[in-house]
N, C-alpha and C positions, 0 to 999 in steps of 0.2 A: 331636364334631368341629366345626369352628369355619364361622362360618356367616356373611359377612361381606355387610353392607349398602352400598350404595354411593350418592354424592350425588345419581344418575338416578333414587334409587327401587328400583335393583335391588339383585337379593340373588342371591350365589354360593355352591357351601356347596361345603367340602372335606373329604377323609375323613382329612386328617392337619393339624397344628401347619401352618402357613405365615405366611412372613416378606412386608412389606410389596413386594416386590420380585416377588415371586412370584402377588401378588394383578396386579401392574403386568402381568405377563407373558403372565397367565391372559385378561387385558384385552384384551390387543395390545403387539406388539413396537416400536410406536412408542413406546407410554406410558412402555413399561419403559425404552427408550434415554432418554427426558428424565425418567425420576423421580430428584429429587436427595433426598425424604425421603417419609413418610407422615405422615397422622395417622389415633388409633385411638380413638375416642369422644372426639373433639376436643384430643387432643393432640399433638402431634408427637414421629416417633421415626424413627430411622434407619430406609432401606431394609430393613436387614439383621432389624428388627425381628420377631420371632416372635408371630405369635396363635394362643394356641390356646383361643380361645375366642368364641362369639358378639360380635359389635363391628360399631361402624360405621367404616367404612375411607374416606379417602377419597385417593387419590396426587398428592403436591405436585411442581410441578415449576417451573421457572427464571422460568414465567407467570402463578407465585402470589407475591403478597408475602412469604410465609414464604419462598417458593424463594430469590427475591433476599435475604432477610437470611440465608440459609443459607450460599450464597454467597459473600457477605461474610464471614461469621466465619471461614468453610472458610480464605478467602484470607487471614485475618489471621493463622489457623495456618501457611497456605503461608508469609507471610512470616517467621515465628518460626521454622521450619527453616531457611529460606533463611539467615536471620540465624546462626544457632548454625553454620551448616556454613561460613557464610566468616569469622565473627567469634567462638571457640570461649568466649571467655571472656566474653561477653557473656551476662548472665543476665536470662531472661525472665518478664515479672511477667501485667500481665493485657492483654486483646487485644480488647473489644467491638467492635460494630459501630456505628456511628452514621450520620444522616443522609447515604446517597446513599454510602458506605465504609465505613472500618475504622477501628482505630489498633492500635497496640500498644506499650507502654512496655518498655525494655528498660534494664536497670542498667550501662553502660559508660562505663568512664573517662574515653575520649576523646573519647566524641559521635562521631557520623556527620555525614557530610559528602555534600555531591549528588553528589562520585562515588560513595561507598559507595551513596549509592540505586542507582544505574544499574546497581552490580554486583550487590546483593540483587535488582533484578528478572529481571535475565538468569534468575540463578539460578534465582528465585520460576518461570520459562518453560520452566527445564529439568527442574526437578521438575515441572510440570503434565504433561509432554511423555513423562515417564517412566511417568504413569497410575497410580502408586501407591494402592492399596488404601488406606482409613480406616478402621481397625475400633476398636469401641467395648469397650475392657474394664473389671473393678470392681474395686477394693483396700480394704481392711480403712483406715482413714482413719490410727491410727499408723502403719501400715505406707507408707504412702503417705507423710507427714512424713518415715522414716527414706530411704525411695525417692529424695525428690527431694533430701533433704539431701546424700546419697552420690553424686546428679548435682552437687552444689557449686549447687543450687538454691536458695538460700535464700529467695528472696522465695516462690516457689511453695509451701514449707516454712511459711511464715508463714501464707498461705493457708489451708491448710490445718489446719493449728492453730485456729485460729480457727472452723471447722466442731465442732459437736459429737461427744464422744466417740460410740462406738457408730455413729455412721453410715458407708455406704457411699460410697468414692470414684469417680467415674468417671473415666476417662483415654480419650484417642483417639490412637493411635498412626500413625504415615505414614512407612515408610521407618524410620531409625534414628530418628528425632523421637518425642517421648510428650510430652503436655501434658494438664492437667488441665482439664477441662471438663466442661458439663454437656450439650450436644449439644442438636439432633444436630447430625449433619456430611452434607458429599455423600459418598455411595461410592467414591468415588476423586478423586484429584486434576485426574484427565485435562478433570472437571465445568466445570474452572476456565478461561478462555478468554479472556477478557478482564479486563483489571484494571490500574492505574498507580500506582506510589508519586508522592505531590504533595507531602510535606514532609517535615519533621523540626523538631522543637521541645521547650523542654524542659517538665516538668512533673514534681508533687511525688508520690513513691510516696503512696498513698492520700488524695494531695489534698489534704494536711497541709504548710501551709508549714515546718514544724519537723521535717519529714524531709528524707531526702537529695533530690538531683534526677535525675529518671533521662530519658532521651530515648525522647520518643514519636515512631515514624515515621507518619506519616497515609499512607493509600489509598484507592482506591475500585476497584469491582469492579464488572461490571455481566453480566448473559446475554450478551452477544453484543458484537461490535467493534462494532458502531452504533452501539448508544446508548452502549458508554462514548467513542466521539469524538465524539455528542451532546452529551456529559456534558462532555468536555471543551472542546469550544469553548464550551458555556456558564457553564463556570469561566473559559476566556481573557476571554469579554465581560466576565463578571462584575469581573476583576479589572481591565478596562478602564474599568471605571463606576464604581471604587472611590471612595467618596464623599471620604476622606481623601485622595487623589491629585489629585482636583478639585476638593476647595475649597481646597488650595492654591495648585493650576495658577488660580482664577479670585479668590484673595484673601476667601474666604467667612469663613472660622473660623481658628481655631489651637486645638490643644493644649496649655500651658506647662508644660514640666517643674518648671520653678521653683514655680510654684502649688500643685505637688502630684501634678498630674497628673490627670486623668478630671474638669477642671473644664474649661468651654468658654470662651474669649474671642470675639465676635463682631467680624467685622470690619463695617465702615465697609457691605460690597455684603453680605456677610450677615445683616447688620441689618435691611438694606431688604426684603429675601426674608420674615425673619419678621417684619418692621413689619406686611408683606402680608397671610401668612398668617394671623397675629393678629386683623389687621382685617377678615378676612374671616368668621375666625370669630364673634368680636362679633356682627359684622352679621348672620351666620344665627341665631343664637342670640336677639338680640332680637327677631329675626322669629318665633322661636318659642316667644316668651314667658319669657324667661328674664330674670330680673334677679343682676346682677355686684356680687360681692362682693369684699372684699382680709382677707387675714388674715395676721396676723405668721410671723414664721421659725421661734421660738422657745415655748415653755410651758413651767413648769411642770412637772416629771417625773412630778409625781402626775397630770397629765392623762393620761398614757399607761399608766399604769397602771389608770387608770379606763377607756379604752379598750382595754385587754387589749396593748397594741404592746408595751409594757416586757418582757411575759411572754414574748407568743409570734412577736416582730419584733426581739429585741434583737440580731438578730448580724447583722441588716442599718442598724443605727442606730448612732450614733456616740456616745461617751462623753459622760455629762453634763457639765454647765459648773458649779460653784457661783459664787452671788452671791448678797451677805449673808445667807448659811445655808441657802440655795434650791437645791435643783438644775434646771436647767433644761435642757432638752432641742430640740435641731435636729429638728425635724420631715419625720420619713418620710411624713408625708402629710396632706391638706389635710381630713378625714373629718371630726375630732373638736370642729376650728374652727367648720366649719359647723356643728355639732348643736350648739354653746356657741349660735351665733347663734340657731338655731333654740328654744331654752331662753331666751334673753332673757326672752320674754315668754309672753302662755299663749295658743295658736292652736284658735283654731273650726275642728269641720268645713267653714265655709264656707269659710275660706281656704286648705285645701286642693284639688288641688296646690300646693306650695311649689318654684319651680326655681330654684336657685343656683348660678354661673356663677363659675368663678375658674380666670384663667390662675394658679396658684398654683406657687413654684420649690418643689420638698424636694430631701433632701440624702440617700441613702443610703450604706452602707459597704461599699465594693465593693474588692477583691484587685485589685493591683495587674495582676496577672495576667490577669486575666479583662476589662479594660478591653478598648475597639476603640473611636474614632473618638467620633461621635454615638451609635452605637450603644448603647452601655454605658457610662456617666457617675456621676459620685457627685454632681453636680447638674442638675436639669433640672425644667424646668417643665409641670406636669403640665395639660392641655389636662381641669379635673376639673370635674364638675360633680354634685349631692346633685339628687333630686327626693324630696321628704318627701309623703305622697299616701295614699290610705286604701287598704284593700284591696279596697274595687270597684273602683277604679281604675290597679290595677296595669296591665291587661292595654291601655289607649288609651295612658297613658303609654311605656309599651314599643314600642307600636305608633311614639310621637309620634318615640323616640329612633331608632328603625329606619329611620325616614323623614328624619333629621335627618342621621345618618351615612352612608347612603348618598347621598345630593344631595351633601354635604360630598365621601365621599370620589370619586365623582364628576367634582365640579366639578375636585379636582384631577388628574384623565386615571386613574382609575383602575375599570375595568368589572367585572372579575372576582372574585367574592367568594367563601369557603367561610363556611358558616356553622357553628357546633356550639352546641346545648345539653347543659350538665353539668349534671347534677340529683345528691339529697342523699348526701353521702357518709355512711359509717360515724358519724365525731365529728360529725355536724349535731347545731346546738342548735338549739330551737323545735319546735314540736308539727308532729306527722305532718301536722295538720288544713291547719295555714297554708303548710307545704313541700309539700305535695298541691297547694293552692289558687296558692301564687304559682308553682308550675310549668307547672300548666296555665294561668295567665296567658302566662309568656312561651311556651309550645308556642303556643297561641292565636294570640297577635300574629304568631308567625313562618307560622304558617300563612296569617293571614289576608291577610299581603302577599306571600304566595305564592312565598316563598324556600323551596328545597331546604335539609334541614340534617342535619346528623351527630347522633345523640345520643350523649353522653360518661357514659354511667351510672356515680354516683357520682363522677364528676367537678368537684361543685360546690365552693366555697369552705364552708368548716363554719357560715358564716352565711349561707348563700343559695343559689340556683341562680343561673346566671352563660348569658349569649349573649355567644359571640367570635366577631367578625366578621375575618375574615382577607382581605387583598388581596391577588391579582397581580400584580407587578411588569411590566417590557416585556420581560424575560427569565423571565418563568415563576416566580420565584421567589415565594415567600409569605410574607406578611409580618402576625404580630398586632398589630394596632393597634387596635382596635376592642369596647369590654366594656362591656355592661350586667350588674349584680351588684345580686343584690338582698339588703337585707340585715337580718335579725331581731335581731341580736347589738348594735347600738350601741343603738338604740333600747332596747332591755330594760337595759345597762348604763347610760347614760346617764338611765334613767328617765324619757326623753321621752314628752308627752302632747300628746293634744287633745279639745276638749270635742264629746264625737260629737251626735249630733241628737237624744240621747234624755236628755242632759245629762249621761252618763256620763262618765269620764276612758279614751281610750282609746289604744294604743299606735300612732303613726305606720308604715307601712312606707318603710323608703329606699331608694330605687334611686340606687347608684354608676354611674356612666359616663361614659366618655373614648372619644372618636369617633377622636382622632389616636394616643392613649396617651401622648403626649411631643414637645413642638416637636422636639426637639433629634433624637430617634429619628426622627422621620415628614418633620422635613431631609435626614436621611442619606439615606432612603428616597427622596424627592424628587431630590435630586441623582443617586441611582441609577438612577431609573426613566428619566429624560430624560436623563440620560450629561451633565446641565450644560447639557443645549438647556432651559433653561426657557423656560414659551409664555411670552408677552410682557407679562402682566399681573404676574407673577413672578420675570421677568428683573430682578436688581438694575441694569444699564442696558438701554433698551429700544430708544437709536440710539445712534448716535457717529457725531459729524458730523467730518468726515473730508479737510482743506484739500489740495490739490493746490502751491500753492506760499504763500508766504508774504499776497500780495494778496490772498487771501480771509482772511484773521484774522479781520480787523471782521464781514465779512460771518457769517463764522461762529459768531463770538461773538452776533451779533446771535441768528442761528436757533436757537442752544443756549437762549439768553432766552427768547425767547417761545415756544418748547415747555415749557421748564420753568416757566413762568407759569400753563400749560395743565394743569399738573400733571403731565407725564411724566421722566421721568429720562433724562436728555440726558448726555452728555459729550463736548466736542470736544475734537480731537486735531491741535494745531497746530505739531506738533512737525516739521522738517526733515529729513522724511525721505521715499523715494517713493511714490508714493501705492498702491502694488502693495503695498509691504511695508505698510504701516498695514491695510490691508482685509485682507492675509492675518495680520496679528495681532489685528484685534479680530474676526474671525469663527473663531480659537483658542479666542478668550474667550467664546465663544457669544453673541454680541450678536444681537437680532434681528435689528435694521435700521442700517445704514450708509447715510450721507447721504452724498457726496462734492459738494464743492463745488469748481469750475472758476471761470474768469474767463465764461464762456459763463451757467452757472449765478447766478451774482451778478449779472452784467448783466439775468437776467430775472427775478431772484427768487423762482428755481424750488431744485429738490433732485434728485439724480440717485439713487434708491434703489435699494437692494442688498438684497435678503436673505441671512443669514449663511448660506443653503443654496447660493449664489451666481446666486441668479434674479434677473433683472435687471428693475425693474420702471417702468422708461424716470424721465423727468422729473417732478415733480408742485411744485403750488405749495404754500405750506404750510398752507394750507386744506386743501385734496387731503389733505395726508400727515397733518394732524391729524385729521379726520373718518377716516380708515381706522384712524390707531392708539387714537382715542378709541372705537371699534365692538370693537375688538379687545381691548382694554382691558376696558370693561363689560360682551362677554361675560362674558369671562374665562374666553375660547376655548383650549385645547389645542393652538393650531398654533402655526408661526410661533415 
């Protein structure tokens, strides 16, 4: 009889078979009222699960991460009945769970429409409300094929085909509803309590632009009404902070369909934002010994194939070019340039470390589909940099880059970080000895700067172990931006050397890293984090001097001059119109500081200053006002 261990240490023993539900009950009658699954020597399986054997038990409920992805998928099922019971001929394919919700794809002619949503969730409310049982049954896997074909299933049919002969099917039924899955599920619907449909959009059966298109509805599900109106107003903000909503409203970017699309046009005040960021970066980076390189668009195709891209990067690269019998290739990434450079010549251990610095653009091949904003582009310039370094020295170098990206991101308003090490997966090339050796390098460094970190076992790139540093937005959200990647695979193809101290020929180690991962990504980001309040060293204008009636022109013109002499980005606004309405349009446009100038003002050759937050910060001469915004400036303070 089954003898079950529990995650306190203790151990229960019973004198029959018992189902996970029953250990719940055996426990206490609160456990069992919130257990939505178990797990049985680290696996997860329905309540309803039977043991009838020694095991270690432990009961998940809606306060466990699994509970919440349980949850979820439960609700993506709820929604698939919902769907089939108001829309009969709508045929359903598959339903995962994804970040913070659901989706599910469904085969119908005529697409769903946001009332359809409002009627599927009623529905999705009344089925909750009904408390329906979810029980877990198994079908022979033809049998299952001819089952759903006779439902007029056919994508589910497809499905399943595709599963090997001889296996078992599982199914979870609810009410008149049966769908094929692999569980588990909650024990009944009634689990389900909170949850909202938020779209509908279309997308390719199995992701294959060469099939049909079938409409996926999105959700999210959450424990409790709380956090899903948590949930939800931090989706309201979020689409409030939309970066593509704002750099239009503030003239930053454009997308051009005509170009193709997922290329970025910079405007005129978006330029100035990354002229900023740019020079910003320079400037830390020389500070931290780095010397800047430029390398071409284009090579060569056999270059990529000497660095392995051709093989096993071609479906993110775009078709070769030929010229006079050459094929040549747009470059997915700046790696191979810098090791040509580094292969110039022949480098002594004395000269290492080697650090190379290139805002460098590539060009990936991205589905039309999958574009968004800044986010996701088929050009952008890669914030990339090579350190070529021996292997004693992995471990300060890592240190040097950890302390480089954090000041960086930092400086611009960002405090909260997650960190993760991935170490060697299954396909690593390079010896146990050096993947031993450079992981306790980067363990080492992140320990010694006394960051908390995840480890990602098996998570590394097939030539390295990798640290991703992840930021916090002002809304909670998380964002990767941040990798150091270390890497055995170029240097062995590439047959780089240097002449070690004992006059041997020896292999370099490279460490990859991008502190930002992408201007054009860590703009978007940027613009979302501050909703467009950029602090003022980042503001593409930082006042706008602001005439009350036409007699200050001159005078206006004059102070736009000599701030901009000063170096700041000035624009006046001498346009005829009230001075109410100018101040409530250019603090729209999130301008730090508005000057307004009067006949009062001109006569003393003063500035009446506004901040765009509407504090009023009386008269000042423009000495005053340039000593405050020049302080504010070379912080390159976060306020304001």
């Amino acid at each position: 009889m089954p003898a079950v261990s529990l995650p306190d240490g203790s151990r229960r023993e019973f004198d029959q078979p018992v189902t996970i539900m029953d250990v719940a009950k055996d426990i206490g009658t609160g456990l069992a009222k919130a257990a939505v699954a178990g797990k049985v020597n680290g696996a997860l399986v329905d309540v309803r699960h039977e043991i009838d054997d020694d095991a270690e038990v432990a009961i998940v409920t809606d306060r466990d991460p699994e509970g919440v992805e349980i949850i979820r998928h439960s609700t993506a099922h709820l929604m698939a009945q919902a769907v089939k019971e108001l829309f009969p001929d709508a045929q359903v394919t598959i339903g995962p769970t994804i970040e913070n919700g659901f989706y599910y794809d469904f085969a119908y002619d005529r697409g769903f429409t946001p009332e359809d949503l409002e009627k599927i969730e009623k529905r999705m409310k009344e089925l909750a409300k009904q408390d329906l049982p979810v029980e877990r049954s198994t079908m022979d896997r033809d049998e299952a094929v001819e089952y759903f074909r006779n439902m007029g299933e056919e994508y589910k049919a497809e499905i399943i085909e595709s599963i090997p002969q001889g296996e078992t099917i599982s199914l979870y039924r609810q009410g008149d509803f049966i769908d094929l899955c692999r569980g588990p599920h909650i024990p009944s619907t009634g689990k389900l309590k909170a949850f909202k449909l938020t779209s509908v959009a279309g997308a390719y059966w199995r992701g294959d632009s060469d099939n049909e298109m079938l409409q996926r509805i999105y959700g999210t599900a959450w424990p409790n009404k709380q956090q899903l109106e948590e949930h939800l107003h931090r989706l309201k903000e979020a689409e409030r902070r939309d970066h593509r909503k704002i750099g239009a409203e503030l003239d930053l970017f454009s997308i051009q369909d005509e170009a193709g699309g997922g290329l970025v046009f910079w405007h005129p005040k978006g330029a100035r934002i990354r002229r900023e960021i740019e020079n910003f970066w320079y400037e830390m980076h020389e500070k931290a010994g780095y010397d800047f390189v430029v390398s071409p668009h284009i090579a060569n195709l056999e270059l990529w194939h000497t660095s392995g891209h051709a093989e096993f990067y071609a479906d993110s690269m775009y078709e070769p070019m030929q010229d006079e019998h050459q094929a040549f290739q747009l470059k997915p990434m700046n790696c191979p340039f810098h090791v040509l450079m580094y292969k110039d010549r022949l480098h002594s251990y004395r000269d290492l470390p080697i650090r190379w610095g290139e805002m460098g653009t590539v060009y990936r091949r991205e589905m039309s589909g999958a574009l968004h904003g800044l986010m996701r582009v088929r050009g952008f310039t890669q914030d990339d940099a090579h350190i070529f370094c021996r292997e004693d020295q992995i471990e300060d170098e890592v240190m040097g880059v950890i302390d480089l990206t954090l000041e960086t991101l930092r400086t611009f308003g960002f405090e909260d970080f997650d960190v993760n090490l991935s170490t060697r997966p299954d396909d690593a090339v390079g010896s146990d000895e050096i993947w031993d050796h450079a992981t306790r390098a980067l363990r080492g460094a992140i320990e010694k700067k006394g960051l908390e970190y995840t480890l990602d076992e098996g998570g590394g790139a097939f030539y390295g172990p990798k640290i991703d540093i992840k930021i916090h937005d002002a809304i909670g959200r998380q964002w990767q931006c941040s990798t150091i990647q270390l890497d055995f695979n170029l240097p062995e193809r590439f047959d780089m050397e240097y002449v070690a101290e004992d006059n041997e020929r020896r292999r370099p180690i490279m460490i990859h890293r991008a502190l930002l991962g992408s201007v054009e990504r860590f703009f978007g980001v940027l613009i979302e984090h501050y909703a467009g309040h950029f602090p003022t060293w980042l503001a593409p204008v930082q006042a706008s001097v602001l005439t009350i009636t036409e007699r200050q022109d001159d005078y206006a013109r004059d102070v736009a001059r000599r701030l901009r002499e000063q170096g700041f980005r000035i624009e006046p606004d001498l346009r005829n119109e009230k001075i109410g309405f100018k101040i409530r349009e250019h603090t729209l446009k999130r301008v730090p500081y508005l000057l307004v100038l009067g006949d009062r003002e001109m006569e003393e050759g003063k500035v009446a200053v506004r901040t765009r937050d509407g504090e009023d910060l009386g008269t000042m001469s423009l000495d005053e006002l340039s000593e405050r915004l020049g302080k504010e400036v070379a912080s390159r303070g976060t306020g304001t």
